[in-house]
C-alpha positions, 0 to 999 in steps of 0.5 A: 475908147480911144488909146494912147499912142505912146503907152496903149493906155486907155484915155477918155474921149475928151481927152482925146478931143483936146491933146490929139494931133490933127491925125488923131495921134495920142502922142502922150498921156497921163499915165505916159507923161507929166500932167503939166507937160502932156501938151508940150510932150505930146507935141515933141513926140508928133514931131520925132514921129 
């Protein structure tokens, strides 16, 4: 089960389908990140990485 790159939480393998990056890098996660900003996060995050 793929984890969260941020915080180590577990997320589920769609998840990981629709917010990583094209490493595979989970930069955010719902337990990490607001629902309605995950994707706009986890893209501020890849980038300071």
């Amino acid at each position: 089960m793929p984890d969260c790159n941020h915080c180590g939480a577990h997320v589920s393998e769609q998840f990981a389908r629709v917010f990583a990056d094209e490493r595979g890098q989970l930069h955010a996660c719902l337990d990490c990140a607001a629902n309605a900003g995950i994707a706009e996060t986890a893209r501020q995050r890849a980038v300071n990485t």
